[in-house]
C-alpha positions as CSV (number, residue, x, y, z in Angstrom):
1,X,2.8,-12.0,1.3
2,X,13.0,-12.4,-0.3
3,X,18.9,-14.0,-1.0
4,X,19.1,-12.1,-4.2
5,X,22.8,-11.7,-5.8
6,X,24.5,-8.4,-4.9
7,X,23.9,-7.4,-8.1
8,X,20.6,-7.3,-8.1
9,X,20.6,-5.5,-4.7
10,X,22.7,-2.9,-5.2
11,X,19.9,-0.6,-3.2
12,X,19.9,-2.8,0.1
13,X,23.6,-3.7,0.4
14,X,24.7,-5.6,3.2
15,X,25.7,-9.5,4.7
16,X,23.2,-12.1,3.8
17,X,20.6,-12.2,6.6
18,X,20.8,-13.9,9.6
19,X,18.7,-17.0,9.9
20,X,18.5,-17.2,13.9
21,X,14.8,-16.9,15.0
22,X,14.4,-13.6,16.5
23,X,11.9,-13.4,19.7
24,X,8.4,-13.3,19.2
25,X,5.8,-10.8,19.3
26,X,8.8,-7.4,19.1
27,X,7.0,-4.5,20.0
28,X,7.1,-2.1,17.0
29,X,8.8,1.2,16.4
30,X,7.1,4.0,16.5
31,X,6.8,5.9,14.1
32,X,7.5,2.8,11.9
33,X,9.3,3.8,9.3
34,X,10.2,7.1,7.6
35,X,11.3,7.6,4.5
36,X,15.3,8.8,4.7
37,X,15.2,10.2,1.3
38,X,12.1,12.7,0.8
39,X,10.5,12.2,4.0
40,X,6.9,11.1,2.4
41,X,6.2,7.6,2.7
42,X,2.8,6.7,2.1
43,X,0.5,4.0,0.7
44,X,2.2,0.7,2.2
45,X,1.8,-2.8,0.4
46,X,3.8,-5.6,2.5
47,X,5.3,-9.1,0.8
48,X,7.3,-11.8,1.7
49,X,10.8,-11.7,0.2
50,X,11.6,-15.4,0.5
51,X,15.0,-14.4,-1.6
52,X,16.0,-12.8,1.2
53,X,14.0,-14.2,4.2
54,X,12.7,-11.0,5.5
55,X,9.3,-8.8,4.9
56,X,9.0,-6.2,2.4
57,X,7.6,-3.1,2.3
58,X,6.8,-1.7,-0.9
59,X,5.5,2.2,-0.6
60,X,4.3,5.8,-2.6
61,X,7.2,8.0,-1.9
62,X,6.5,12.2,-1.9
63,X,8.7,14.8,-2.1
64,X,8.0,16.4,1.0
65,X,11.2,17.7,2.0
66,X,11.9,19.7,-1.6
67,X,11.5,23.3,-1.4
68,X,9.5,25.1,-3.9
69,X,7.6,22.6,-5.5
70,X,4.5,24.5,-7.0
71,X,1.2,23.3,-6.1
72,X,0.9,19.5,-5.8
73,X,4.2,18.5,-7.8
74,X,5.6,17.3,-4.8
75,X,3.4,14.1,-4.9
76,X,4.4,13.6,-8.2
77,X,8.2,12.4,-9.8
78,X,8.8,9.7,-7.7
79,X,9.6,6.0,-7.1
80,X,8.2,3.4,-5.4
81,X,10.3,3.2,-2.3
82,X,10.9,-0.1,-0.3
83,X,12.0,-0.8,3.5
84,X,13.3,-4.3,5.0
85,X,12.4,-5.9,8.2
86,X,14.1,-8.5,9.6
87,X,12.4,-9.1,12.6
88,X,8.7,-9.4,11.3
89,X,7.8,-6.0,10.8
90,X,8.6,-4.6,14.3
91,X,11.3,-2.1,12.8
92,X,12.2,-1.4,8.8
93,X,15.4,0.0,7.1
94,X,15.3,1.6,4.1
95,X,16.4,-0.3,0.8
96,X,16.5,1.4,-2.4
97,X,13.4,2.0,-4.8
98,X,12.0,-0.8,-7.3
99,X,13.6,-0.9,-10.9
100,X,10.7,-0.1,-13.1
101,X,11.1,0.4,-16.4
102,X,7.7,2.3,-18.3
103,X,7.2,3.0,-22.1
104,X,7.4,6.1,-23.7
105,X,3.7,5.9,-23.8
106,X,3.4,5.6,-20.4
107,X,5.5,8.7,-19.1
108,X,9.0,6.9,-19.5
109,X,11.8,7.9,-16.9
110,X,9.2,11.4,-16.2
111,X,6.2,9.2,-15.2
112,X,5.3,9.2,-11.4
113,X,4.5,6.1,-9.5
114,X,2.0,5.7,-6.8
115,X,0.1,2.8,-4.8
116,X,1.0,-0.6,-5.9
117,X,-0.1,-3.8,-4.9
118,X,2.0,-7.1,-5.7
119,X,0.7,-10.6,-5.6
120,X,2.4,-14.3,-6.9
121,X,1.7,-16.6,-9.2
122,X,1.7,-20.4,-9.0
123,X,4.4,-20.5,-10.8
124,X,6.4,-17.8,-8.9
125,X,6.3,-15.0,-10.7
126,X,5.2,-12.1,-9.1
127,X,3.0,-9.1,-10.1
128,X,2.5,-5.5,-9.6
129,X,-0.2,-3.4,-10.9
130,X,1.2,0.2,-10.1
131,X,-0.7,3.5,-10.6
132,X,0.7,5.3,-13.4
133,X,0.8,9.0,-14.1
134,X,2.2,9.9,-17.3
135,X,4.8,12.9,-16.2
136,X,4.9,15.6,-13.5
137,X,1.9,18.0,-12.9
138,X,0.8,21.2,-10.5
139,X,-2.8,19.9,-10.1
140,X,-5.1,16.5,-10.2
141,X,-5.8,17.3,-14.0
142,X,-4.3,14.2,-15.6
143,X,-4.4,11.2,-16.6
144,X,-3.8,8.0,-14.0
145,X,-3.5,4.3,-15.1
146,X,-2.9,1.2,-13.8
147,X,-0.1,-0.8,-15.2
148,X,0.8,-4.9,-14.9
149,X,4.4,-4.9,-14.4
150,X,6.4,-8.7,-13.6
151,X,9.1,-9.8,-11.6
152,X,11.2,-12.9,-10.6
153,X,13.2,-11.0,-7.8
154,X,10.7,-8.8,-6.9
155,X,13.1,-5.5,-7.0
156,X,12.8,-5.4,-11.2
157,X,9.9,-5.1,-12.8
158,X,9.4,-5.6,-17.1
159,X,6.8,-6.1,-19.3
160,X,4.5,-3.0,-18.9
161,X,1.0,-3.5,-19.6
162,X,-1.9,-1.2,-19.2
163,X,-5.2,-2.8,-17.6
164,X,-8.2,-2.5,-20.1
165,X,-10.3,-0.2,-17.5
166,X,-13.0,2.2,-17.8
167,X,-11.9,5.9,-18.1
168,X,-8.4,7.5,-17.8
169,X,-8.6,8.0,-13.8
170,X,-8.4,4.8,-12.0
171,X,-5.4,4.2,-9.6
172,X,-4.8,1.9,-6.2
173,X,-5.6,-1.7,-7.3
174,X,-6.2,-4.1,-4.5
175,X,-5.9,-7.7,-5.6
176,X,-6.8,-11.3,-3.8
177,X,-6.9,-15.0,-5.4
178,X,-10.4,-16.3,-5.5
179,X,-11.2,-19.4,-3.6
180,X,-13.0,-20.8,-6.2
181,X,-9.9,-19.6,-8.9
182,X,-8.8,-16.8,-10.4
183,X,-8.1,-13.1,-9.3
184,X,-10.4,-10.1,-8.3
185,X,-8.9,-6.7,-8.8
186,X,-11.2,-3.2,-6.9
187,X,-9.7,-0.1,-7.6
188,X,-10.8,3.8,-7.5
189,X,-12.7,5.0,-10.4
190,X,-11.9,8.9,-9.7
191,X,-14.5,9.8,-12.7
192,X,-17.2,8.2,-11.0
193,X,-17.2,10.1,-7.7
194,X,-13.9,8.1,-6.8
195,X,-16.8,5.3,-5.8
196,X,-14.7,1.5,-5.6
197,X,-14.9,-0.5,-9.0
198,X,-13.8,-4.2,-9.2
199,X,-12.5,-6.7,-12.3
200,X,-12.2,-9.8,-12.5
201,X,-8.9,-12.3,-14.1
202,X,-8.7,-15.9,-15.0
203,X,-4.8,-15.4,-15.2
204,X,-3.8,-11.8,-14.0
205,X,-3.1,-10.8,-17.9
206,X,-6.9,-10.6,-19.3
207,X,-9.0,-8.6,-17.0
208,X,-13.2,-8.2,-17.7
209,X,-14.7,-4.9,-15.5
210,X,-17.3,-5.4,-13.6
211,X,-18.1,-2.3,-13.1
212,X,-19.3,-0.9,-9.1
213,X,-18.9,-2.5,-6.0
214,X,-19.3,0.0,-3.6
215,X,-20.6,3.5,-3.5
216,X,-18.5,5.2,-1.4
217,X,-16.1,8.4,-2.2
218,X,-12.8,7.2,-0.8
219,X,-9.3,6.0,-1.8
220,X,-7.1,3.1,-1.9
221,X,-9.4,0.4,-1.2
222,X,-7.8,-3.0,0.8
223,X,-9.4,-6.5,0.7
224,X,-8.7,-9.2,2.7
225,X,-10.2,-12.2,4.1
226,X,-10.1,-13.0,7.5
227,X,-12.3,-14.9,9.9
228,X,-14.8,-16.3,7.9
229,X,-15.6,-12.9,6.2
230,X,-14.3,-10.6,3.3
231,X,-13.5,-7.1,4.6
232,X,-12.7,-3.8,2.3
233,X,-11.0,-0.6,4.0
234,X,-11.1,2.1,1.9
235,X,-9.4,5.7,3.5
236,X,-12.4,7.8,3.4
237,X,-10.2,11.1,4.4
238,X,-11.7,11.2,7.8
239,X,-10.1,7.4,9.0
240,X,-10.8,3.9,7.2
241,X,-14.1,3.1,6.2
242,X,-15.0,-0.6,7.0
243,X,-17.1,-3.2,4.5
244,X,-17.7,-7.1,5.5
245,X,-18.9,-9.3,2.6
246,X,-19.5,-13.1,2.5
247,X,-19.3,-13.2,-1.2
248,X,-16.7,-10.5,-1.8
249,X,-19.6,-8.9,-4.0
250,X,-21.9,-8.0,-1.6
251,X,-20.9,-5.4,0.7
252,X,-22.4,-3.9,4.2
253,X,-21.1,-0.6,5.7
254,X,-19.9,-0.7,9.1
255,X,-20.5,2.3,11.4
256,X,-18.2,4.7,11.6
257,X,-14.1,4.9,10.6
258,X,-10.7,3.4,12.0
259,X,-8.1,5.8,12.9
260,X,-10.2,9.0,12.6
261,X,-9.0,10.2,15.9
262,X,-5.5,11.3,16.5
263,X,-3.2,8.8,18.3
264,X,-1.1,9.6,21.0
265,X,2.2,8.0,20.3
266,X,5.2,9.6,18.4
267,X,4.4,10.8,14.8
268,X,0.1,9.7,15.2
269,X,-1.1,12.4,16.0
270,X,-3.3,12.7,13.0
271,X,-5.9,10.9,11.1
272,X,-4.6,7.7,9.5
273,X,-4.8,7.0,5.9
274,X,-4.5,4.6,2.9
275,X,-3.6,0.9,4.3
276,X,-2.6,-2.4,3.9
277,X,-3.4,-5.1,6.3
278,X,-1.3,-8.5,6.7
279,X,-3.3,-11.2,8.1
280,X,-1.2,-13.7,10.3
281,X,-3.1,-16.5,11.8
282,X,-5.8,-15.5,13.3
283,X,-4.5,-12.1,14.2
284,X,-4.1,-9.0,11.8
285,X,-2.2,-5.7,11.3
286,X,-3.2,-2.7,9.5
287,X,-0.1,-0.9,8.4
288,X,-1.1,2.6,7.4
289,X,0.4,6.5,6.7
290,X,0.1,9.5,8.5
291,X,1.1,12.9,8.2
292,X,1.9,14.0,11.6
293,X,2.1,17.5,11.1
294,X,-1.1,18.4,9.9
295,X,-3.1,18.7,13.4
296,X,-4.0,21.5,15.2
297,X,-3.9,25.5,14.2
298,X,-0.6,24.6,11.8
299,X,-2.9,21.8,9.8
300,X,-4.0,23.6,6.9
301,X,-0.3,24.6,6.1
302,X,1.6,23.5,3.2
303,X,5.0,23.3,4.0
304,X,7.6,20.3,4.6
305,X,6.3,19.4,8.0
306,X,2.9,19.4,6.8
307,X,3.6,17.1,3.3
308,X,5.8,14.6,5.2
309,X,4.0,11.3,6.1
310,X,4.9,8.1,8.0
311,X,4.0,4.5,8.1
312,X,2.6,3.1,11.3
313,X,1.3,-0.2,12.6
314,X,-1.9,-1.1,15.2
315,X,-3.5,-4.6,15.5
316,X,-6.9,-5.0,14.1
317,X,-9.4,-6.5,16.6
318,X,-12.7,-8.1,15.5
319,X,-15.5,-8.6,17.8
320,X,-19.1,-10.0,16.7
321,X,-18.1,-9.0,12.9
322,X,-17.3,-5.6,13.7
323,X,-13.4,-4.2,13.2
324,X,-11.8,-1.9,15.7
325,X,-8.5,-0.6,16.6
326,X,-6.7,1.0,19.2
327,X,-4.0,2.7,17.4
328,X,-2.1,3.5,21.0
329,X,-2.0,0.3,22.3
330,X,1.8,-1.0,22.0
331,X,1.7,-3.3,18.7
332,X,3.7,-6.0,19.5
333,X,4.6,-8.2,16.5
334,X,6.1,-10.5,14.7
335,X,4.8,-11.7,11.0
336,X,5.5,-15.4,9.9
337,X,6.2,-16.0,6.5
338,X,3.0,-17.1,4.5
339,X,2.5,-20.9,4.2
């Protein structure tokens, strides 16, 4: 799912990008990226940047590597970080956060932002709806929104708008165009046992709830369509639970998680959590976080190597309408740019 003037890309400075095909199918860095600023990276959302011909990944940023932060302020206070890949998502640089500008109402300069998603319009214009929380906290005691933000460059983003939603709780939206027209938004409800809700758009401004889709306690929900079917992942906190729909309202469980078990290469070596997935043809990739330290006797600890987390990548392999993945298998890749 980017050339913009210098200006406008003060965060990611550099030549214009080369427009030589690289070789296919690179095999990707591991880990893949890791935030250079606070070390947290989490929640990935990837989009094309056809301004500047390369990938972008759009992510939550932690402060995992500032000392002292009382209980879980460290997750909150931050901006939504972004990473460059010019060789189809085989390895990332970091470039700047995204220019988002929130209302008084809204926390202002002190809100914190998590878990976006971003689609475009037909007529170009792209959208995030960003989780929202209105300041810096100690505990999960607060308020959480999600906000429609727009942008013609995709690194600023105007026109804040909250998304008429039940409750005061609700954070990572997950958004796809409907074939038959319009948009679906599901998103966690956190006041109803943090079970997946879903809404529905004509035009990505007016939103009607629909209330449940599926009753399951998780987090950061992903939808996607991909060989024939509709599939949700939602990080369950013990892997990625798997959901396959033909309707994308109808939705069967699929035994068992991805990523539950630790992986073996550098920086997997725990459970993997809240992902995207990029479908390419008729292969896909689930991009997903990790925090590496938290295994064995050390992972109940709260200290910086335990709070920092990394984005990996693995191939997502289906077989008779049930997803897999072998996160230790070497992803070799190479995204196209969307048609």
């Amino acid at each position: 799912m980017l050339l913009l003037c210098a200006a406008v890309l003060a965060g990611c400075a550099g030549p214009a990008p080369d427009t030589a095909p690289a070789p296919r199918d690179q095999a990707a860095a591991k880990p893949l990226f890791r935030d250079p600023v606070h070390d947290g990276a989490a929640d990935p959302v990837l989009v094309w940047n056809p301004l500047r011909g390369r990938w972008w990944m759009f992510y939550t940023n932690r402060r995992a590597n500032v000392p002292g932060l009382p209980g879980v302020t460290w997750v909150h206070s931050t901006r939504i970080g972004i990473a460059e890949s010019a060789d189809g998502g085989a390895h990332w640089t970091y470039a700047g956060t995204a220019d988002i500008a929130l209302p008084p109402a809204y926390g202002g300069a002190d809100a914190t932002h998590w878990a976006p998603d971003i689609v475009r319009a037909g007529d170009g214009t792209w959208h995030m709806f960003l989780t929202v929380v209105p300041g810096v906290f100690d505990d999960w005691r607060h308020p959480r929104v999600i906000v429609h933000l727009t942008s013609t460059d995709l690194r600023t983003w105007r026109d804040p708008a909250k998304v008429p939603l039940p409750g005061d709780k609700v954070i990572d939206p997950s958004l796809v165009r409907l074939p038959g027209g319009g948009w679906r938004m599901w998103y966690n409800n956190e006041l109803d046992h943090k079970y997946t809700y879903y809404a529905d758009s004509p035009d990505l401004v007016h939103w009607t709830d629909r209330g449940l889709a599926v009753a399951q306690r998780g987090e950061g929900p992903k939808v996607f369509r991909w060989r024939g079917a509709w599939w949700m992942i939602v990080d369950v906190w013990h892997g990625l639970a798997v959901f396959r729909s033909d309707d994308a309202l109808h939705w069967r469980a699929q035994g068992g998680t991805l990523l539950e078990a630790p992986g073996r290469g550098a920086d997997d070596g725990a459970m993997g959590g809240h992902a995207d997935v990029v479908v390419d043809g008729d292969r896909a990739w689930l991009f997903y976080f990790v925090h590496p330290g938290r295994q064995g006797a050390d992972a109940k600890r709260d200290g910086p190597e335990q709070r920092r987390s990394v984005i990996q990548v693995t191939e997502l392999l289906e077989d008779g309408g049930v997803l897999r993945a072998d996160r230790d298998a070497p992803a070799r890749i190479r995204l196209a740019p969307p048609p």
